[in-house]
C-alpha positions as a printed Julia matrix, in Angstrom:
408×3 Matrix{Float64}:
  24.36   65.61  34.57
  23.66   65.05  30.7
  21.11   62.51  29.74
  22.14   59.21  28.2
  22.83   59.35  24.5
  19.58   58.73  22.85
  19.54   55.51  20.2
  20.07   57.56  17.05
  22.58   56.52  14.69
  24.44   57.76  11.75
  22.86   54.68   9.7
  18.64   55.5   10.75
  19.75   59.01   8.93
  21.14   57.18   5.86
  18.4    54.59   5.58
  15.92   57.44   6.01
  17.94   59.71   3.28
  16.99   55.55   0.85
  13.87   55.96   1.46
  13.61   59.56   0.75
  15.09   59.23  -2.66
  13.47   61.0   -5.47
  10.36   62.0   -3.0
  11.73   64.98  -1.47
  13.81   67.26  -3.31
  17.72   67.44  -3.34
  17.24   71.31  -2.69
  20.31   73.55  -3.68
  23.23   74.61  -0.93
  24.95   78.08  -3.04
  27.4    80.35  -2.38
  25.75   84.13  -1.65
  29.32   86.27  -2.64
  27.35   89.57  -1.01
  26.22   87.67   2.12
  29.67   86.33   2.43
  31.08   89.94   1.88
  28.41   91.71   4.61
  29.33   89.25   6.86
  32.98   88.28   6.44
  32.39   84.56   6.41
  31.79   82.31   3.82
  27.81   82.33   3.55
  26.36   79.09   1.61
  22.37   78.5    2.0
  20.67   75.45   1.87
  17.31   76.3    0.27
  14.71   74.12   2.14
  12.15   77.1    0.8
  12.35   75.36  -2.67
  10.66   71.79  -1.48
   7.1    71.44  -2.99
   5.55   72.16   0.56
   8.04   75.2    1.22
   9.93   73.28   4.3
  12.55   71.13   5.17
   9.19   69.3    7.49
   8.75   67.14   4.54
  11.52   64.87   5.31
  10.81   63.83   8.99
   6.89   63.42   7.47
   7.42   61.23   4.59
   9.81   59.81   6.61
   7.46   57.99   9.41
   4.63   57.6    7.11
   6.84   55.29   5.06
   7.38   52.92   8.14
   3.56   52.84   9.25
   2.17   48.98   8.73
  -0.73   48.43   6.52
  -3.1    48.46   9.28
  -2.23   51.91  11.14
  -2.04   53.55   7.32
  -5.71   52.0    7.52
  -6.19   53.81  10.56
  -5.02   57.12   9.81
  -2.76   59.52  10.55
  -3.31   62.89  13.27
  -0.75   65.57  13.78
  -0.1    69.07  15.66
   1.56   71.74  14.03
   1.98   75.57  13.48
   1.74   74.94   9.68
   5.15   73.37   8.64
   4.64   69.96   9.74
   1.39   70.01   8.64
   1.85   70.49   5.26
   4.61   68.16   5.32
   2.09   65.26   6.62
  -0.66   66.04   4.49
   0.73   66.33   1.33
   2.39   62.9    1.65
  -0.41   61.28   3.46
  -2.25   62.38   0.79
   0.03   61.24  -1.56
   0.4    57.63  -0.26
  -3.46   57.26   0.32
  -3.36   57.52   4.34
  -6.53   59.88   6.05
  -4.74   62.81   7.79
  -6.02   64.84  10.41
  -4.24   68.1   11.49
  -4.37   70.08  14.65
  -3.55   73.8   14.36
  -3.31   76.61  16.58
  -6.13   79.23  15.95
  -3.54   81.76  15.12
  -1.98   79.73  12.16
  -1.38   82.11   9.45
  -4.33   81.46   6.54
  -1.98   80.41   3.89
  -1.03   77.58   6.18
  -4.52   76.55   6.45
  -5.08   77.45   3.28
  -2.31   74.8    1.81
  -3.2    71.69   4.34
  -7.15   71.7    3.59
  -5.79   71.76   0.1
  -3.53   68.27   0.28
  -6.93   66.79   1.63
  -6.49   66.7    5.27
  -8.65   67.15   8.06
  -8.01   70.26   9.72
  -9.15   71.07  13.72
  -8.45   74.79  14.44
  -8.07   75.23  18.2
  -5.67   76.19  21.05
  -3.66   79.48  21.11
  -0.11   77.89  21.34
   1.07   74.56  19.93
   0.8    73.09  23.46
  -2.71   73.27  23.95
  -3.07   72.36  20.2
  -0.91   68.96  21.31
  -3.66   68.08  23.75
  -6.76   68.62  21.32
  -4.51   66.36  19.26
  -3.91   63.45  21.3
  -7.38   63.4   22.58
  -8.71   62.7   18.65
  -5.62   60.25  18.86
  -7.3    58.21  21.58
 -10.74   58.89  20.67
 -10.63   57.87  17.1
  -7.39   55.5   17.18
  -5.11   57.52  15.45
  -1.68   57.17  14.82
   0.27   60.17  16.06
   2.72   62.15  14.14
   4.8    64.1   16.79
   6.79   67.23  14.82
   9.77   66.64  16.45
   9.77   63.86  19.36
   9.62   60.96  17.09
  13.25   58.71  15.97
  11.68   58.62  12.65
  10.85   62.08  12.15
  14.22   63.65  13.72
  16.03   60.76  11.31
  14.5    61.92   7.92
  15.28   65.79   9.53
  18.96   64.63   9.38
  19.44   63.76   5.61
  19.46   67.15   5.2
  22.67   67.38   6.55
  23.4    64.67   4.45
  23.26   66.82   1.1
  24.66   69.61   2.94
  27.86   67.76   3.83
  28.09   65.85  -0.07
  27.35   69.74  -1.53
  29.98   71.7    0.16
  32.58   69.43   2.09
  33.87   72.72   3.36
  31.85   74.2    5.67
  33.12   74.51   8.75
  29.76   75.41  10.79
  26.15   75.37  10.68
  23.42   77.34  12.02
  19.71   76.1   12.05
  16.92   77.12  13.4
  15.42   75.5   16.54
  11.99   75.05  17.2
  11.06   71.93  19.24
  14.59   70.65  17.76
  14.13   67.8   15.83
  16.11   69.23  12.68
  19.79   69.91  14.43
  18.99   66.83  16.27
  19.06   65.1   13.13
  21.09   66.76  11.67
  23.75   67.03  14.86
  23.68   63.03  15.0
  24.77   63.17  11.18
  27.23   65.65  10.71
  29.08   64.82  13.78
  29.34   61.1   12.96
  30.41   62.06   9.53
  32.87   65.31  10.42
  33.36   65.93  14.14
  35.37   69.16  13.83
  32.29   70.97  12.29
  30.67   73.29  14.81
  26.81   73.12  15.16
  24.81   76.18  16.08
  20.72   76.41  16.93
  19.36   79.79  16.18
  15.79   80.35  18.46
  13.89   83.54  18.59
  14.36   85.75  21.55
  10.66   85.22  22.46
  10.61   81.32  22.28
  14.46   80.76  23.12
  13.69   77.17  25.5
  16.84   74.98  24.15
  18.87   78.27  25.02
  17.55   78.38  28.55
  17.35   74.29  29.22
  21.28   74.14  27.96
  22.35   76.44  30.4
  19.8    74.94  33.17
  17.54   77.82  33.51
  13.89   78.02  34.0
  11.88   77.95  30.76
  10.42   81.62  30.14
   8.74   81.99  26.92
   6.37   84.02  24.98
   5.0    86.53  23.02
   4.11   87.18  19.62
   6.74   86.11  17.1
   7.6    86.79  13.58
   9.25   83.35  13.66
   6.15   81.05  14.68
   7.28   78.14  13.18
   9.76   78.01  15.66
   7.75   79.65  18.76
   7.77   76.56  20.65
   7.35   75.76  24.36
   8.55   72.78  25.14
  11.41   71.27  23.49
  11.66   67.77  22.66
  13.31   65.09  24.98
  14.57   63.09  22.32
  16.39   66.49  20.6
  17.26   67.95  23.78
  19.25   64.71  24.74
  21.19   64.89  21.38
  21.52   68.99  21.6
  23.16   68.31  25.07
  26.05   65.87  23.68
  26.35   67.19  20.11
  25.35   71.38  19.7
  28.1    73.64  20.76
  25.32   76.15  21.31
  21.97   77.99  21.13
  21.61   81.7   19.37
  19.4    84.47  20.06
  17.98   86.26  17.28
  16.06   89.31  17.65
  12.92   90.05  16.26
  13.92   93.12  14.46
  17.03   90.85  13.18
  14.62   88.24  12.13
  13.42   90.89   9.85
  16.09   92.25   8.36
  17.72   89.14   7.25
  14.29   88.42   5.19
  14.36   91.39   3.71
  17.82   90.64   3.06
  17.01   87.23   1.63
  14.3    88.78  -0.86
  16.43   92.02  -1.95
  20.19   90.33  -2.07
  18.87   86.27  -2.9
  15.54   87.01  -4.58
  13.75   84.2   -2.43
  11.43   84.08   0.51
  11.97   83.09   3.33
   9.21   83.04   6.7
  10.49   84.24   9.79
  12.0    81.08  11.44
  13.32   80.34   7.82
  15.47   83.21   7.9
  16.49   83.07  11.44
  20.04   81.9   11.26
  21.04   84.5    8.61
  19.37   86.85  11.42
  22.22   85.28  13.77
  25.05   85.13  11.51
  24.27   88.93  10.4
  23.84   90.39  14.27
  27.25   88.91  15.44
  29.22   87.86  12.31
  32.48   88.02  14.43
  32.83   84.16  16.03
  32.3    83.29  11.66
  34.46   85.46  10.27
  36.68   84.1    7.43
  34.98   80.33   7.78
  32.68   78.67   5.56
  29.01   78.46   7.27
  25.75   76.93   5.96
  22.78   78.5    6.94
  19.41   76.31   6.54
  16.95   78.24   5.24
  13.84   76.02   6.75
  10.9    77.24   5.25
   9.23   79.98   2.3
   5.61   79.99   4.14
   4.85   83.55   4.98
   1.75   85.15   5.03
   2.22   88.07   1.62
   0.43   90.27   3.81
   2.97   89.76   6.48
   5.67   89.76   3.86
   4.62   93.41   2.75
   5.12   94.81   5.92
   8.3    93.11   6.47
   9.5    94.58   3.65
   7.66   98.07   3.94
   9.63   97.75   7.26
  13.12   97.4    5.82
  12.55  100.51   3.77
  12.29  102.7    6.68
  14.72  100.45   8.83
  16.98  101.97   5.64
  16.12  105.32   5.34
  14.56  105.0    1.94
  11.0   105.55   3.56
  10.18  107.74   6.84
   7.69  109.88   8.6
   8.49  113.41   8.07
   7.17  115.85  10.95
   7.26  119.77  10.23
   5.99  121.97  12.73
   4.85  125.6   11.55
   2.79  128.17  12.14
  -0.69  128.02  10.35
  -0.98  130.24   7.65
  -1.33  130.09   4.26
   1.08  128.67   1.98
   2.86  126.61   4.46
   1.77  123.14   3.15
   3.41  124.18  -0.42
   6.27  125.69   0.96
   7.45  122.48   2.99
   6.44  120.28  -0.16
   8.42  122.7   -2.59
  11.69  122.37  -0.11
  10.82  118.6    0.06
  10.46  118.14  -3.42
  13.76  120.48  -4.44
  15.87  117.9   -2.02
  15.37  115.03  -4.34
  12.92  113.6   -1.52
   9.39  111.75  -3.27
   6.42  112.31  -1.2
   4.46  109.09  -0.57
   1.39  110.54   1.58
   0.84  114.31   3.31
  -1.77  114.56   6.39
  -2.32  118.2    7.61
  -2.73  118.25  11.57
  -4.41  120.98  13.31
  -6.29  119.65  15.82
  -4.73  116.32  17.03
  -1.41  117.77  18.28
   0.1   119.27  21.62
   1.54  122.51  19.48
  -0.31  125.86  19.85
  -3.54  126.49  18.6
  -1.83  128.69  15.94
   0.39  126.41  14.87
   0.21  122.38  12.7
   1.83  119.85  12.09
   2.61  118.86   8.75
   3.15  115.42   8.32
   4.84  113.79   4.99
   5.42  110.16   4.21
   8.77  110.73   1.77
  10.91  108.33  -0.25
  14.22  108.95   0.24
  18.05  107.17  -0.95
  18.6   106.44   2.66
  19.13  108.27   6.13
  21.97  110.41   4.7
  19.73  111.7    2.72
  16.81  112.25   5.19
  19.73  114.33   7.15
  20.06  116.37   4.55
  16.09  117.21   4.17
  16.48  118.2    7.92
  19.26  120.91   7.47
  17.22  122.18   3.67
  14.36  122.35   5.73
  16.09  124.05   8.56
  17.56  126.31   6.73
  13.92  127.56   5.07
  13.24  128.07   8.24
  10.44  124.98   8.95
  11.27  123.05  12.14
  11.08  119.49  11.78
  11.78  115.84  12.92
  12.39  112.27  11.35
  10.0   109.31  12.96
  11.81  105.94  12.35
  11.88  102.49  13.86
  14.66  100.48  14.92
């Protein structure tokens, strides 16, 4: 049986959206016209990448801090987070003069780090999931009398998640369904409690990454399996909130699975078709909405765009990624006997298809082929797979064997 409804109300999301005013930014929801053609729906993204910490985690921060009493701002404030949250508490900690101490996992990408020790918090690197980073956490809490600020498990938090929804709803009165991404839950928690109070028809979706996809398995009353390494680690979380979880039951039609490789495409997406970044659990619901656009066809959807904070390493590869996911950059393999000459031939026949070369390594000895015989291997630019086709039958017909290495 469902839990009880949890004491959440329409009004704790409006007085949070009061106090918000003018500290957090009223972040844009626009139309994408190519998203909305790709997909058949109506595409409108809210842009949650453009607050001053890169994340919608701002709200839900500034949000509790606000209601802390003189005496536990005296105190100070501790959190746990993958980097989000973080930066959400320390920047306005910071900001209203409260000590801040954060508790990351080890594997917290650097720019993360980077932009928390920056606001002026304390930061405690240690534990290898958010879980184990939680206990670290509340062990300073007791130790040093902290007041704890949970990412998602706290009314406050999950109330100043939902003015989001709020804008969403005053921006485009239209849309007909939402998909956000889940992590422990607190944002379609908040913003579930809002949008149904204010327009009941609307449909709610979470979008989870198929490696951390907990709400998806606790909806449907299945064991909890998790893990892995995830693109989308701001929303690789364990153990889903109670408080969220309660609300997800009563008000989220349901929980989406979006791939990895999806995950990736719809930031490259984002960056070639929007021009703006988006991290990996930022872009997740476009990932959703772009893997199984049928159930959204021909309706007006808002997609939350949660956070900007990649790693540019991590961003490169992405990208670097999409061009071969594309066709515009593969791995091309010719096999041929070794004798002189070959290398130019294969780059002249190459070159004469229109193809750029990126990179050429000559194998002889690492390879299975005869003793006689090498490998040729070219890194090549191409206009996209059509075109690598083409290379195959050119080079066929010169009479140099070859192959295409791609990724999914």
């Amino acid at each position: 049986m469902p839990d009880a409804a949890p004491a959440l109300a329409l009004a704790d999301i409006e007085a949070a959206a009061g106090r918000l005013r003018g500290a957090i930014a009223e972040t844009p929801c626009l139309h994408s016209r190519t998203l909305s053609e790709l997909t058949g729906a109506q595409v409108w993204l809210k842009f949650e990448n453009h607050q001053f910490t890169a994340s919608f985690k701002e709200r839900g921060a500034l949000n509790k801090l606000l209601q802390l009493s003189a005496d536990e701002r005296r105190r100070g404030v501790i959190a746990m987070s993958a980097g989000n949250h973080a930066q959400g508490v320390a920047y306005h900690a910071g900001r209203l003069g409260i000590p801040a101490t954060i508790v990351m996992p080890k594997n917290t990408p650097f720019v993360k780090v980077r932009h928390v020790r920056a606001f002026g918090a304390r930061v405690v690197l240690d534990g290898e999931t958010l879980a184990e980073s939680a206990a670290t956490a509340h062990g300073l809490e007791r130790d040093e009398t902290l007041i704890f600020i949970h990412p998602y498990d706290d009314p406050a938090v999950i109330a100043g998640q939902g003015t989001l929804a709020l804008e969403m709803l005053a921006q485009v009165p239209q849309l007909q369904d939402l998909l956000v991404p889940v992590g422990g839950g607190g944002l379609i928690a908040g913003m579930a409690t809002a949008v149904k109070a204010l327009k009941p028809a609307l449909r709610l979706f979470g979008v989870e990454s198929e490696l951390y996809s907990a709400m998806h398995q606790e909806l449907r009353g299945q064991p909890v399996r998790v893990g892995g390494v995830s693109i989308a680690e701001g929303i690789s979380v364990r153990d889903i909130g109670r408080t969220p979880l309660r609300i997800a039951r009563h008000l989220v039609e349901d929980v989406l699975i979006a791939r990895e490789a999806d995950i990736e495409r719809a930031i490259v997406a984002l960056v070639e078709i929007e021009k703006t970044v988006c991290e990996g659990a930022g872009a997740a619901g476009l990932a959703a909405l772009m893997a199984n656009p049928e159930p959204f066809r021909g309706r007006h959807v808002g997609i939350v765009l949660s956070g900007g904070n990649i790693d540019t390493r991590l961003l490169a590869s992405v990208l670097m990624r999409g061009l071969v996911r594309d066709g515009r950059l593969a791995r091309v393999i010719v096999m041929t006997d070794d004798a002189p000459g070959r290398l130019s031939r294969a780059s002249a026949v190459i070159g004469e298809a229109g193809i750029n070369i990126v990179e050429v390594v000559h194998r002889r000895l690492f390879t299975l082929a005869s003793a006689k015989a090498a490998e040729i291997e070219f890194v090549v630019e191409a206009r996209d797979r059509a075109h690598l086709e083409e290379l195959l039958k050119v080079l066929a017909a010169a009479g140099l064997a070859a192959k295409i290495e791609q990724i999914d």
